[in-house]
C-alpha positions in Angstrom: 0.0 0.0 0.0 2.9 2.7 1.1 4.3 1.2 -2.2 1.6 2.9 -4.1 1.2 5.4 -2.5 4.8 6.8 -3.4 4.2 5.8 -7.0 1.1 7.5 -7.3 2.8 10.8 -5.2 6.2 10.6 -7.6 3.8 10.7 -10.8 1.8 13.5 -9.4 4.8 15.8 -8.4 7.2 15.3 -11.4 6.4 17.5 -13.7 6.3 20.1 -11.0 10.4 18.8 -10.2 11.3 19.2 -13.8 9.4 22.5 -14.8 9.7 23.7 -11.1 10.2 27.7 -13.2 9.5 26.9 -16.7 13.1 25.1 -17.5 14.1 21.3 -17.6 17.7 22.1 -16.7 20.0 19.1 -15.5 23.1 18.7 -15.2 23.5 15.0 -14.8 21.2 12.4 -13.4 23.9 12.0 -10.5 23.9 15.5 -9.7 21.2 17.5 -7.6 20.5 21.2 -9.1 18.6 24.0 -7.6 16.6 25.6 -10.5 16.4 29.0 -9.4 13.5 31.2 -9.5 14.9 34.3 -9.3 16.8 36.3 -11.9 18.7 39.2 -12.8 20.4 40.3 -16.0 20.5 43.2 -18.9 18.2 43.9 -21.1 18.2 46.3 -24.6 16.0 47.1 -26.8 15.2 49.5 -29.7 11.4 50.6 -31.0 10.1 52.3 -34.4 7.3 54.5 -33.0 4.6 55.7 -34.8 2.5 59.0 -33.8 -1.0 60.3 -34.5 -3.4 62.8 -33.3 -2.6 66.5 -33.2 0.1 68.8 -31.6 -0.1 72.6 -32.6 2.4 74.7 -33.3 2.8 78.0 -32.5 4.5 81.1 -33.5 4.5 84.1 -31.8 1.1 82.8 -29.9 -0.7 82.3 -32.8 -1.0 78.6 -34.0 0.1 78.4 -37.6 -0.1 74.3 -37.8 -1.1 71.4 -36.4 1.1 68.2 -36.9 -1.0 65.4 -37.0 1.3 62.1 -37.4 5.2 61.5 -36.7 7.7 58.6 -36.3 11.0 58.1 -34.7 13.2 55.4 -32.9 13.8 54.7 -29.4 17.1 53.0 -27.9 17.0 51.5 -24.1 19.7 49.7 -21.6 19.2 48.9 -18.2 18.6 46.3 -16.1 15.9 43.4 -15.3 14.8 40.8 -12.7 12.6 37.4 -13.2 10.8 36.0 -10.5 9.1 32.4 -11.5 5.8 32.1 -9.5 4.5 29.0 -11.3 6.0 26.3 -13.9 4.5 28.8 -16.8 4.2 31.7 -15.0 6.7 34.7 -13.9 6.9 38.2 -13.0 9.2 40.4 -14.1 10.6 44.4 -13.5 12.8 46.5 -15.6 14.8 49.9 -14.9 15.8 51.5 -18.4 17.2 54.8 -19.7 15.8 55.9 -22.9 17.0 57.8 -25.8 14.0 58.7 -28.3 14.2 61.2 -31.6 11.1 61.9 -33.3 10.0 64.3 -36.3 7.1 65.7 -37.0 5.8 67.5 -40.8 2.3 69.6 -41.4 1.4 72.2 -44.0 1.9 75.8 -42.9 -0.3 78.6 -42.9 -0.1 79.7 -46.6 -0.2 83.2 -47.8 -0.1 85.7 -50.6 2.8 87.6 -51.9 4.1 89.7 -55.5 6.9 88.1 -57.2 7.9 90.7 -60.1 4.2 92.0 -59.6 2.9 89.3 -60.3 0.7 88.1 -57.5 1.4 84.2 -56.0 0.5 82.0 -53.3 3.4 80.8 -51.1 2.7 77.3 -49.6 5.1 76.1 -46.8 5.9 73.2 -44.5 6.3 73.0 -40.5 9.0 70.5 -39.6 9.6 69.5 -36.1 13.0 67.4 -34.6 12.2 66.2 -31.0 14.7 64.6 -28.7 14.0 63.1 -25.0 15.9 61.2 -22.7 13.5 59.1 -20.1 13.8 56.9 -17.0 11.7 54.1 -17.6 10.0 51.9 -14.7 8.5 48.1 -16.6 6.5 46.1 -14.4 5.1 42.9 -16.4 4.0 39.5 -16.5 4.4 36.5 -18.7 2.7 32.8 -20.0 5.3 30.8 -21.6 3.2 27.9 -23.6 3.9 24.0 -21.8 7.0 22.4 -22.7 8.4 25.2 -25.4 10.6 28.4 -24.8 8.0 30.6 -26.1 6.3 33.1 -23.9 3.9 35.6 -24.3 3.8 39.2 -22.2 2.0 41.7 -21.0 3.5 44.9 -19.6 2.9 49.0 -18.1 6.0 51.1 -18.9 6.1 54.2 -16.3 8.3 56.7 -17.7 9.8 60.0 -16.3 11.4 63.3 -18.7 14.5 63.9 -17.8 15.8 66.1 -20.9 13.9 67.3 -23.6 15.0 69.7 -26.7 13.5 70.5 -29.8 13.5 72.2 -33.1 11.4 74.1 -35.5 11.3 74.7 -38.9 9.8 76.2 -41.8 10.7 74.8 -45.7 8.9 76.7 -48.3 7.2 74.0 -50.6 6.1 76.7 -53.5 7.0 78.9 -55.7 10.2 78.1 -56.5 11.1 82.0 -56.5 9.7 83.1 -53.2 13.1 83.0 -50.2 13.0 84.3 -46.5 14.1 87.5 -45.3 17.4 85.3 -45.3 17.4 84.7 -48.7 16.7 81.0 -48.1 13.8 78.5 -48.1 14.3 77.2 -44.8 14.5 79.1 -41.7 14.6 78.1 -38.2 11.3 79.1 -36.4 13.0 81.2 -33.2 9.7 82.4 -31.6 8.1 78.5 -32.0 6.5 76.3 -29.3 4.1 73.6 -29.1 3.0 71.4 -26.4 5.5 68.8 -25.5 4.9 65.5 -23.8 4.0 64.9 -20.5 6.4 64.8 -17.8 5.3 61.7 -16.6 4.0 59.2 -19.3 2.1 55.8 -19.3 2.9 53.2 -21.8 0.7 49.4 -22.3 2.8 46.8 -24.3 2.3 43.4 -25.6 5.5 40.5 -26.2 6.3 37.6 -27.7 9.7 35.9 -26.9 11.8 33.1 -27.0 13.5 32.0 -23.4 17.2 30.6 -25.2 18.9 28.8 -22.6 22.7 29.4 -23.2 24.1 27.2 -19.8 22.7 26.2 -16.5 21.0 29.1 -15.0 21.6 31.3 -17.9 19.4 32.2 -21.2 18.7 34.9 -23.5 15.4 36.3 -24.5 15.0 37.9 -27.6 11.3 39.4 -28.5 9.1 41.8 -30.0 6.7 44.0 -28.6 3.9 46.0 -29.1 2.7 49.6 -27.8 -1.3 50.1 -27.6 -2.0 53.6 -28.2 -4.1 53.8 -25.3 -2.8 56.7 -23.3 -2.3 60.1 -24.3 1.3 62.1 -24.6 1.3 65.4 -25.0 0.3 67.3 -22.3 -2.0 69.6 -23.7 -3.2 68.5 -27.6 -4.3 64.5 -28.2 -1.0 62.6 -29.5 -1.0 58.4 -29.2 1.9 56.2 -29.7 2.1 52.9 -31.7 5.7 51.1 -31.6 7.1 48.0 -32.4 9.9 47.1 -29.7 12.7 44.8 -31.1 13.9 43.6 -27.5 17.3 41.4 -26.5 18.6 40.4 -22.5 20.3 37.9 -21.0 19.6 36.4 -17.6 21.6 34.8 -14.7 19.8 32.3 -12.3 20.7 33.7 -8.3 18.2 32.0 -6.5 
């Protein structure tokens, strides 16, 4: 009867002994290992945003266009921990700094002018170069699928400005004849603003990845993500982000 009863308890419980965290590490049959559950490492990653909504531009108080989509990329490195709550389930946190550039086009106000008397409408564009350096805060979850490597995520980016700069410009599109005061066809808009983003932003994103185990207690995770435009940017005007996160880190097993 105890006879069984071990049998029956050893078939219950060993699938929990092999995927104890999600990996069937052994190093021999002979040898006892401690799959840990806790893990720290680096983690990198670069994005391709995508922006829509609006974000006016001013000059001299008086809005003369309103930029209505934008791209730009996004670099991060920092570092991340793993804890595994279940055989297919763990929780993870990230502290990044980020570097993102993004630009921004509209048409300009246009307006009327005499070229060699003869009267013409000047058509112009508003361009915008944004910079911003962030700290970013990721708290996240993920579901790896039974027996495979792949896992799917689910995570809230809280990010804080540190820097931001910008610049503003103004390319005249048509006629060919008409320049600035300058004598050019772009100038530097000195008296521009707009409303930047928020100091403090909030960012939902969706992962698929791939757990690589490298040795015992170490793997790499390549992924890519997805931002939801859900929450709004700019502090003022309506601006959403959609970005597609190529991610890379490595992790070490501690406990």
């Amino acid at each position: 009867m105890k006879k069984h009863i071990l049998i029956v308890i050893f078939i219950v419980f060993q699938p929990v002994l092999i995927y104890s965290q999600g990996f069937d590490w052994e190093l021999s049959p002979r040898l006892p290992f401690a799959i840990p559950k806790i893990y720290f490492g680096v983690s990198t990653n670069f994005a391709k945003n995508f922006y829509n909504g609006s974000l006016s531009l001013f000059e001299n108080y008086y809005t003369c266009s309103v930029f209505s989509t934008g791209n730009g990329n996004s670099n991060s490195f920092g570092f991340k921990a793993e804890y595994w709550y279940a055989p297919a389930i763990a929780f993870n946190s990230s502290i990044l700094f980020l570097k993102s550039s993004s630009n921004f086009s509209a048409l300009g106000d246009s307006f009327k002018v005499l070229i060699k008397d003869i009267p013409k409408v000047v058509q112009v564009a508003n361009e915008l170069s944004l910079d911003h350096s962030l700290l970013v805060i990721e708290l996240g979850a993920k579901y790896k699928i039974s027996k495979t490597n792949i896992y799917f995520a689910g995570n809230l980016e809280f990010a804080m400005k540190l820097s931001s700069s910008y610049n503003l410009f103004e390319q005249v599109l048509s006629p060919p004849e008409y320049h600035f005061i300058d004598n050019s066809q772009r100038r530097k808009i000195l008296n521009g603003s707009f409303s930047d983003f928020s100091f403090f932003l909030v960012t939902p994103k969706i992962t698929i990845g791939y757990d690589a185990i490298i040795f015992p207690k170490i793997y790499a995770s390549p992924s890519i993500s997805f931002y939801l435009p859900v929450f709004n940017l700019s502090k003022t005007d309506n601006l959403k982000m959609l970005a597609i996160q190529l991610g890379f880190s490595i992790m070490y097993g501690m406990y």
